[in-house]
N, C-alpha and C positions, 0 to 999 in steps of 0.2 A: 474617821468617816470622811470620803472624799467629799469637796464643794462641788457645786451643780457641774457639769461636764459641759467643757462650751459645743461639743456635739449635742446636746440635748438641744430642743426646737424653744422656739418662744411660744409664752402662753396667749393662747389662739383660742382657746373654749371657753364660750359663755356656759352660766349656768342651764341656757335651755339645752347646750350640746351635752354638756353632763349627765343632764338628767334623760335626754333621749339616748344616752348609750346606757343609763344605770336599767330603764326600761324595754330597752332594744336586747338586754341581754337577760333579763329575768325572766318576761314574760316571752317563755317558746314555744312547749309542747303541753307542757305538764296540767295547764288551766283548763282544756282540753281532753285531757287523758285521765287524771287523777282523782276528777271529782266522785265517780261513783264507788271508787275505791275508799274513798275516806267518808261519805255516808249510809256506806253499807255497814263498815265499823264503827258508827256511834246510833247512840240509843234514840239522837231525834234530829229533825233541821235546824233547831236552834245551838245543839249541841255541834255539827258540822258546821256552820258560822262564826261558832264561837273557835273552833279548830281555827277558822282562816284567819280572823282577827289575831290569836295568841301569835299567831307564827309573822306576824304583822309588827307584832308589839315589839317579838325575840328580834326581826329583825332591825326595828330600829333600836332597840338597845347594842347591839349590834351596829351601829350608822355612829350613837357616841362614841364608841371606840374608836373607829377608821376617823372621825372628823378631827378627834386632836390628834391620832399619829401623824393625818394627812396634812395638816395644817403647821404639824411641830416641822414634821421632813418632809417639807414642800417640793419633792423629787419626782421624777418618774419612775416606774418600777415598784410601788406600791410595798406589799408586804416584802419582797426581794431587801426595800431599802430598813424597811424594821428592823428583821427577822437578822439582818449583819449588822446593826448597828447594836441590836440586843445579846445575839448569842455567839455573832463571830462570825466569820465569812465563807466558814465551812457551810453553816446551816443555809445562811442567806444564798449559797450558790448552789446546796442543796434542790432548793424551795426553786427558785429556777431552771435548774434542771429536768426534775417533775413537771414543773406545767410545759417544759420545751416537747418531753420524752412521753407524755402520758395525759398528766390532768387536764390543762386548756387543749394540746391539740385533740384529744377524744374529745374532748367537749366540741369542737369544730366538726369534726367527722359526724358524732352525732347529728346532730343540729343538720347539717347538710341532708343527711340522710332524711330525715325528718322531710324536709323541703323536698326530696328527690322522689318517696313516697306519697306526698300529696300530688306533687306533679304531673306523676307517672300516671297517680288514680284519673287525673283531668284532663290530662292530654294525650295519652296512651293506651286510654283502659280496653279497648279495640283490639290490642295488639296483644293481650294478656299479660299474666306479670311478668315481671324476668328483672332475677338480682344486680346483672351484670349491667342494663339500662340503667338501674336504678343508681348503681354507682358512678357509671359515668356522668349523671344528671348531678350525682352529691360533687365528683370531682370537679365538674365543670362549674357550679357557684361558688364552691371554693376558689375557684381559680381566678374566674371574672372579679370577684370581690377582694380576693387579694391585688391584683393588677390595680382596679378602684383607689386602692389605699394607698399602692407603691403611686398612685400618682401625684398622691399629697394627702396634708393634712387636708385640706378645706374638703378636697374632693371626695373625702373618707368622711368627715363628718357630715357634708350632706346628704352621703348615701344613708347614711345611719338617721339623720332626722328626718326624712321623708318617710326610711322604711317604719320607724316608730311612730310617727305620727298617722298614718294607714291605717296601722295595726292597733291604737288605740282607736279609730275608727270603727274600723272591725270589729272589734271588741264591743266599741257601743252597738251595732247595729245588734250584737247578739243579746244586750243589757235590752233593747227597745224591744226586739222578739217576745224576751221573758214578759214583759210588764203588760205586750199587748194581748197576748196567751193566757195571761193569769188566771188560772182557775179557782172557783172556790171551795177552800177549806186543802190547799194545795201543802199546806205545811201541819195538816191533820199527821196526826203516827199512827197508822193500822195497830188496831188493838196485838195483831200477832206477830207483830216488826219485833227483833230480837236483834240487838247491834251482834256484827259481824265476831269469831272469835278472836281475829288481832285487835280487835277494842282501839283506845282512844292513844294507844303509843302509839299504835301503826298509822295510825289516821295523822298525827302530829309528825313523824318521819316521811311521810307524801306530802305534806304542808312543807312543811322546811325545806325540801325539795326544791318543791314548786317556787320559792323566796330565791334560793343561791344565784350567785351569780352578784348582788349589790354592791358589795365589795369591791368590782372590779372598777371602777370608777378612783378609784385608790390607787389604779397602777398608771393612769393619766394625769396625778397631782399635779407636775410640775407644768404642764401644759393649760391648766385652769388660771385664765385671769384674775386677779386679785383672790389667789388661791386662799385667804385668810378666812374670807367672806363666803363665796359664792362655793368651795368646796361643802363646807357642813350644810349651805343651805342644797345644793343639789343630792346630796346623801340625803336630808331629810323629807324634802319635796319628791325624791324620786320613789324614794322607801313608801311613803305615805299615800300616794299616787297609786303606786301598785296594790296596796292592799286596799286601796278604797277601789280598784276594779277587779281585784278578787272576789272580794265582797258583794258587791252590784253584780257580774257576772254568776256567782254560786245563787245567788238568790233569783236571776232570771231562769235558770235550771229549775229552781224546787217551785217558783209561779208558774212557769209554762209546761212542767211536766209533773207536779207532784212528785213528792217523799221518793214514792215508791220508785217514779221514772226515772227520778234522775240518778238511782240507781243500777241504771242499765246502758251497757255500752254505747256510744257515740250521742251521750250526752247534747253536744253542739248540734249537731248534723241533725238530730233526729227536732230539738226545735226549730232550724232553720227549717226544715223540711216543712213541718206546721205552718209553718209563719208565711213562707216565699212558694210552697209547692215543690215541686223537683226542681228546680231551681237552687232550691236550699243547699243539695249536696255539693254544686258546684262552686258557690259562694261558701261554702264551709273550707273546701280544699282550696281556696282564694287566701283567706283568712288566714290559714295555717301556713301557706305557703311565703307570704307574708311575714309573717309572726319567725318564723325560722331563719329568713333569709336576716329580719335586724337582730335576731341574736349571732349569727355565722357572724355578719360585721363587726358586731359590738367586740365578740372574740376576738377576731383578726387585729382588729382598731386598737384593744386594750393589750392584746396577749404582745406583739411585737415589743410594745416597750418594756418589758421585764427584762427581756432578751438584750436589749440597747444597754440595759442600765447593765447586768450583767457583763456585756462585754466593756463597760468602762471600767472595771475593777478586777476583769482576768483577764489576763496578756493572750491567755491562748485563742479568746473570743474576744479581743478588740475590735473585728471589722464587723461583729455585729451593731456596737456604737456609734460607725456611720451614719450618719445622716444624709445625703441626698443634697448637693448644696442647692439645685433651682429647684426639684421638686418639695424637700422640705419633708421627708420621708425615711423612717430607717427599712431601706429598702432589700439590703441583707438580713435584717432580723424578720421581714415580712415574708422573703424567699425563703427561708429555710424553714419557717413554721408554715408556711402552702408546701414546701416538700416529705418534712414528716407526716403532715394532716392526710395529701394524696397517699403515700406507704398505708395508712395507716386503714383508709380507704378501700384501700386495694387488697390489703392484710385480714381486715378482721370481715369488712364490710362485702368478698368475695364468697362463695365457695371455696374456689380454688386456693384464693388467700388463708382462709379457716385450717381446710386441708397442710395448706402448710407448713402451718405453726403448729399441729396436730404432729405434724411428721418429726417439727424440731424439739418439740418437748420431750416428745415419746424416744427419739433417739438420745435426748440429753439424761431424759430418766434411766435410760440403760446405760449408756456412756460411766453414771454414777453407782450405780447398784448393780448392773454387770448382766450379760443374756439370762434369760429365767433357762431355769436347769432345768423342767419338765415341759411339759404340751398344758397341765392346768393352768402353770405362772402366766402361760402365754396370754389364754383365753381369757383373764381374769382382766375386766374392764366393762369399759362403755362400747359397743360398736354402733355405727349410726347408718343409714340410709334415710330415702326420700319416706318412709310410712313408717318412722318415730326410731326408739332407741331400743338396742341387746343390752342388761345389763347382767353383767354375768358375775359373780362374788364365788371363788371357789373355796374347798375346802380350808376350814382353819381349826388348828385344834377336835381334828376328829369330827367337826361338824359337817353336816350332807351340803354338797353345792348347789347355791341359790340361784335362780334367773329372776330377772323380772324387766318387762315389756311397757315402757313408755311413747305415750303420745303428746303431744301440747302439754305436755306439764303431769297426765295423768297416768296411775300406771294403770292398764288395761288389764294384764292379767299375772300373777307370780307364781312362782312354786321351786321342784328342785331340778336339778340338770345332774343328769348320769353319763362317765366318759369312760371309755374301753375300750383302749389300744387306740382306734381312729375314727372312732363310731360315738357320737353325740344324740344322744334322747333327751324329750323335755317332760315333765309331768306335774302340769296345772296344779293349782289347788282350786279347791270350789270355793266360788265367790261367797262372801258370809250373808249378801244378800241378793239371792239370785235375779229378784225382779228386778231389782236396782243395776248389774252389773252391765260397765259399759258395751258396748259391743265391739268385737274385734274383730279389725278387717280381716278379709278371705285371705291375704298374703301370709300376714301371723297366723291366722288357723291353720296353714299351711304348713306351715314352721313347728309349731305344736303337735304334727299328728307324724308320726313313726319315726325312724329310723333315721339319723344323716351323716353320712359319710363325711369330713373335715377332708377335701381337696385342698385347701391352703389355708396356713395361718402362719400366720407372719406379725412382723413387728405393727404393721401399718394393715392389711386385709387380712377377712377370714370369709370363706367360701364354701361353703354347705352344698353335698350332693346328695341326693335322698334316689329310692331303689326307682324313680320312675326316670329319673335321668333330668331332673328339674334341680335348677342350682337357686341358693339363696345367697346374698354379697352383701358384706357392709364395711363400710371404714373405722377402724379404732377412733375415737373421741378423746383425746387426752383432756381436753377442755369442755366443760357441758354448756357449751354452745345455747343448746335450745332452753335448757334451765334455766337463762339468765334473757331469755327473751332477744336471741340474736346475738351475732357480733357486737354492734358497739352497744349493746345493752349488758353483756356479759364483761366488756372493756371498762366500759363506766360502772360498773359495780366493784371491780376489781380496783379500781384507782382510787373509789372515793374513802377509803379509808386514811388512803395518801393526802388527799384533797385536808380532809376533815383535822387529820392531824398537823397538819402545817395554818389551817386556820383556827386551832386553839392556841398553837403556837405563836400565833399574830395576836391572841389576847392578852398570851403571858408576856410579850413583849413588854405590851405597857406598864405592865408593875415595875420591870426589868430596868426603862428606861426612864422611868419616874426617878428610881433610884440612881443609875450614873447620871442621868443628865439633870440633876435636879434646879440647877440654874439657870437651862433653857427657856427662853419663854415660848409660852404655850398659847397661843392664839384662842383654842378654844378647850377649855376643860371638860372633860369627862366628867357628867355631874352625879353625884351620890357615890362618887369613889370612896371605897372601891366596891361598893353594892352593885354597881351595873355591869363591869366588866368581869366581875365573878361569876353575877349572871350569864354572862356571852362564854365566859371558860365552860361554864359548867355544861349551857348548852351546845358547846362544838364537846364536851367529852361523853356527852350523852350520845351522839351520831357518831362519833366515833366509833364508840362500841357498838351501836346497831349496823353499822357498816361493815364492821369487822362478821359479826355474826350474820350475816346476808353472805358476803363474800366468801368467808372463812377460806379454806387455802388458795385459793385464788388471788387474794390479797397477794402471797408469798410468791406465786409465778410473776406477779405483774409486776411485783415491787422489784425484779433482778434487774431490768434497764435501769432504775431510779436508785439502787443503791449502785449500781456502778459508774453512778455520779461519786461517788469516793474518788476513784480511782483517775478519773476526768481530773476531777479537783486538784490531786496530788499532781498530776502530771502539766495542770496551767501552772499550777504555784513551783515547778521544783526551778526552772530557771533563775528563778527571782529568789530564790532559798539559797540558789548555789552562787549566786553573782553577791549575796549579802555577806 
């Protein structure tokens, strides 16, 4: 294990900077978003409470663990410096590479987005929506806030404790809302309330959600003052902070709107509205807009030095170890995570971007299994336009060919699809409950009724002409996009399996390094060892597996840039292999 890099910065962070970046990056979107979804799934308000609390407890059991690795390996680059110091420098460059390639910067792109979405709603909404604004809005705080940081440490950290300190503002005015709103008997359970059927896992996997991010405060050790001290107390004071306004926030929810309400969409907005009048929606998009811009920082602030530590232990990324000698800044490791973050931006958070990763898969999935030999292989897929999804599943094993017709998540209408020579028919099934069944726009009824000619179909288009001379078009979907609730909602689903398994692997470190370093002193021990960090293994292998089952092969596309960190690896290390 190498000694501190004399590129690494001096320690400059009190514990109030620690804990406004462990804050600044936890609490984003999700406090916000999450709540109706996790007391629709349990049986009462007390039972939802109690969800936020557990996920409170996991994460500071969770905070023992980072407080003695962060304390033992007083470095920067966090699990980076575990993760090689435990399993070897394959994993450890593994684990940075991921967060370079995927995990932190989607986490950045998100988060922006988020910020660029509220903005747009409050300063735009005139102009109607439009994606391509919206991404130059996420590009552009990306971009200010990286500039921000390449201008120094202080400069970074004071962007991050004002935006935190705002935002726990914010946060109480919407805790004051709830309490002045209270209604009575607001945590009554309607005799016919029936918890949701993802129950109290699902409700516990949007909780731990809403927690992630605490950790990161871990990859700024070696920049924490009297790191011995002031590291476990800013992990525990940050950790404990946040779920003490989880708690206070969820509870102004179920005072100011009851059980029932705060089971319904825009939760915040809709007590703000109570509370303030129209006014409220503005200050709600304030709030969030806020709340997103100190997680983008806290990311940008934490994610570089992975990267820093990284390049002091591979030859081939040494200049990301730079430091900045007047500004005091690893100002190459900042540039190149604001240039994948913009890609990524641009990639998933486009159309046109979506479109053509859609183009490169679907050409890579041929490339490997070779052109389809008929017109059904062609057809067989997703195709998408603006008014929802074709999903077309052809014959297998003698079986008749399925369609079915997706919108927001829902499928509209299913049945079979009959194909003859170049002529495509579709033929509905009756809905099993016809009063219930959704309604289907005039475009798809369209599309359902006679005859249509196939004018093109192709790797990438398929174009439908039918006997009046009216055409239908859509683009193949290699990726289900709208499934996953967007670009970087479909990206962050896809990575966190990645995410999840390299922070179990930060828990098994510690058994790991118990064992070779056993002579080390340890500043602070992990106490009830090894009962707590079994607990933290257990629950990163828990989200593991729930992640993996959300994602399911999606995980395998997303995972080909991050395992072609092997190949990166092998190619920083052969110089140094062949000169030994």
């Amino acid at each position: 294990m190498q000694q501190q890099s004399p590129n690494e910065p001096r320690a400059s962070l009190s514990v109030f900077d620690a804990v406004c970046i462990i804050v600044g990056i936890v609490i984003g979107s999700s406090i916000y978003e999450v709540p109706p979804l996790i007391f629709a799934n349990v049986s009462g308000p007390w039972m939802g409470l109690w969800a936020w609390l557990l996920g409170g407890i996991l994460a500071l059991i969770g905070a023992f663990v980072y407080a003695e690795l962060g304390t033992t390996y007083p470095r920067i680059g966090g699990d980076y410096v575990y993760l090689t110091r435990a399993f070897g420098r394959l994993v450890g460059f593994l684990f940075g590479w991921a967060q370079l390639t995927a995990i932190l910067t989607a986490s950045i792109g998100s988060m922006a987005f988020v910020f660029a979405n509220a903005a747009d709603n409050l300063f735009f909404a005139e102009l109607g929506a439009s994606e391509d604004r919206r991404a130059l809005l996420a590009a552009a705080s990306v971009t200010v806030l990286s500039l921000l940081n390449i201008a120094g440490v202080v400069l970074g950290k004071w962007t991050q404790n004002l935006l935190s300190v705002v935002k726990v503002l914010g946060l109480g005015g919407i805790i004051v809302a709830g309490l002045a709103l209270a209604q009575p008997g607001a945590l009554r359970v309607p005799a016919e309330h029936a918890a949701g059927p993802l129950g109290f896992g699902f409700a516990m996997i949007m909780v731990l959600y809403a927690y992630g991010g605490w950790n990161d405060a871990a990859f700024v050790a070696g920049e924490v003052r009297n790191v011995r001290r002031n590291l476990p107390l800013a992990l525990f004071f940050g950790v404990g902070l946040i779920t003490a306004i989880y708690l206070l926030v969820n509870l102004a929810y179920l005072l100011g709107l009851g059980f029932q309400g705060v089971q319904e969409p825009d939760a915040p907005g809709r007590l703000l509205h109570a509370f303030v009048g129209p006014s409220g929606s503005a200050a709600m998009h304030l709030i969030i807009i806020v709340s997103a811009l100190g997680a983008v920082n806290g990311l940008i602030f934490t994610g570089a030095r992975i990267y820093s530590a990284l390049g002091a232990d591979h030859r081939l990324f040494a200049w990301l170890a730079q430091w900045h000698p007047r500004l005091g800044s690893p100002h190459w490791s900042l540039l190149l995570q604001w240039a994948i973050a913009l890609l990524m931006i641009g990639g998933v958070g486009t159309a046109h971007g979506r479109r053509t990763i859609d183009a490169l898969v679907g050409y890579g999935r041929y490339l490997v299994n070779g052109m389809p030999a008929d017109l059904s292989q062609l057809l067989d897929g997703q195709w998408e336009n603006e008014s929802g999804t074709l999903e077309l599943r052809w014959a297998r094993a003698n079986q008749q060919p399925r369609f079915a017709v997706r919108r927001d998540g829902q499928v509209l209408v299913q049945g079979t699809a009959q194909v003859h020579a170049d002529r495509l028919r579709f033929q509905p099934e009756p809905h099993d409950s016809p009063s219930s069944a959704p309604k289907i726009p005039e475009e798809w009824q369209q599309l359902l009724n006679g005859e249509w000619h196939l004018q093109e179909a192709s790797v990438r288009r398929l174009v439908l002409r039918n006997h009046e001379n009216q055409t239908w078009s859509a683009l193949r979907a290699e990726i289900p996009w709208r499934q996953y609730l967007g670009g970087f909602g479909t990206l962050v689903a896809a990575t966190a399996p990645i995410f999840w398994l390299f922070f179990l692997l930060a828990g098994l470190s510690l058994f790991k390094l118990r064992e070779i370093d056993s002579d080390r002193e340890r500043p602070f021990s992990t106490p009830f060892y090894p009962i707590v960090p079994f607990i933290f293994c257990l629950t990163c292998a828990w989200m593991l597996y729930n992640s993996l089952t959300y994602a399911r092969w999606l995980s395998v596309i997303f995972a080909v840039p991050v395992l072609a960190g092997i190949l990166v690896y092998w190619l920083s290390n052969k110089p140094a292999q062949e000169n030994s």
